[in-house]
N, C-alpha and C positions, 0 to 999 in steps of 0.2 A: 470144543469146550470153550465155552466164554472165559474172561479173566475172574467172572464173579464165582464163577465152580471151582474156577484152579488153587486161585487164595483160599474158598473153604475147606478144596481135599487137602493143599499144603497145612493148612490148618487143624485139621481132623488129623494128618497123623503128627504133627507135631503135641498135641493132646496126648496121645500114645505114646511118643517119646521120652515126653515130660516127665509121663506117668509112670512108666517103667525104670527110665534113669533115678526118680527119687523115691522110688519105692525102693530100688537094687541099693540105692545112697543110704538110707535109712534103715535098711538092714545091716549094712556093714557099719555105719555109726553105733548101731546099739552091739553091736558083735565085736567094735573096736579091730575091725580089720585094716593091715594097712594100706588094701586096694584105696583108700579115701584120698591116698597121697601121689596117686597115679597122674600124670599131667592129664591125660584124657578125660581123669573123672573130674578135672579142677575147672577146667574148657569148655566142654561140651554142653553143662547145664546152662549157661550162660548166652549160647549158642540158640540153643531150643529154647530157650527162655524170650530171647529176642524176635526169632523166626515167629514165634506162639503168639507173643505182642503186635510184631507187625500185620501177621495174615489176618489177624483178628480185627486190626485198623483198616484194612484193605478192603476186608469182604463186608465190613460193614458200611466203608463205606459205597462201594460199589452195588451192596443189595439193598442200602436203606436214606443214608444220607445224601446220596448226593441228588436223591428225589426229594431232600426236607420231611423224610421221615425218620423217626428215631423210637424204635420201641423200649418198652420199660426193661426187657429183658437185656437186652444189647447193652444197657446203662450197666446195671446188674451183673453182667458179667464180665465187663471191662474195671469194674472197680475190685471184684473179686478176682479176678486174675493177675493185679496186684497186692490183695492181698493173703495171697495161695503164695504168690512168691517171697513175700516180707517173712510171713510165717514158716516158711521151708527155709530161709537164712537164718530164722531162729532157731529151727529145728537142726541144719547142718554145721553151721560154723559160728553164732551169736552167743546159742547158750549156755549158759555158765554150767550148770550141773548137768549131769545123764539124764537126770529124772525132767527135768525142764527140755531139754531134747527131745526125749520121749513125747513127752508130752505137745509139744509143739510139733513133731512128727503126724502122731494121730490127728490133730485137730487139722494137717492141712491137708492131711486124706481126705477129711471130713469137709474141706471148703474145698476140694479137688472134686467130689462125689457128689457135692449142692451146685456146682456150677455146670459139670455133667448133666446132668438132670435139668437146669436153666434151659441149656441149650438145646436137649431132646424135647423138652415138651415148650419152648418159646413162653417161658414167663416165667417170672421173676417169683412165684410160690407152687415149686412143682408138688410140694408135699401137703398142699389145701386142696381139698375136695371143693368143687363147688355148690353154694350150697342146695342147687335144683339136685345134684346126683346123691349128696350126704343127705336129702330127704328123699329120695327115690322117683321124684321128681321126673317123667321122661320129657327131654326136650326135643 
């Protein structure tokens, strides 16, 4: 296994980690459970958060940059992966009221599930047809 596959499986399950730590975080914030106050649970996001960031700077740069390529998507989802994290510190320890929690909860599912999708189909508008396919167009 080259270094460029190892950084993306490290990477691919830190995605999973991510996802499931603050999805498990976000259910107990809106349930006000005091699991939130676990040293584990105060640690660990931080952890994956890091690991998530680096492997992400690694395999990109090992599958793109360091030939002086750089796709739109890679841009795309290094910027959202900052801001999947800004808005999950809003959602877990920033904001002021439940209802703004909530709220910044769902929306970094929602930049959690748009960056998902970046990176399965490699661009930067996974949710535009093109428009040869949106007219039936066969290419």
């Amino acid at each position: 296994m080259s270094a460029a596959q190892l950084s993306y499986q490290i990477h691919g399950l830190a995605v999973l980690l991510s996802l499931i730590l603050f999805v498990t975080r976000g259910i107990w914030m809106l349930q006000e459970s005091p699991m939130l106050k676990a040293r584990w649970v105060k640690i660990s996001p931080h952890i994956i958060d890091t690991v998530l960031l680096v492997s992400a700077l690694i395999a990109s740069y090992l599958m793109f940059w360091r030939y002086g390529v750089n796709p739109n998507y890679v841009t795309v989802m290094m910027v959202g992966l900052l801001v999947y994290i800004a808005i999950g510190l809003v959602a877990l320890r920033l904001g002021k009221t439940k209802a703004i929690r909530a709220s910044a909860f769902v929306l970094a599912v929602l930049v959690f599930l748009y960056l998902s999708a970046v990176g399965i189909m490699k661009t930067p508008t996974p949710f535009l047809m093109p428009a040869a396919v949106a007219s039936g167009v066969a290419q």
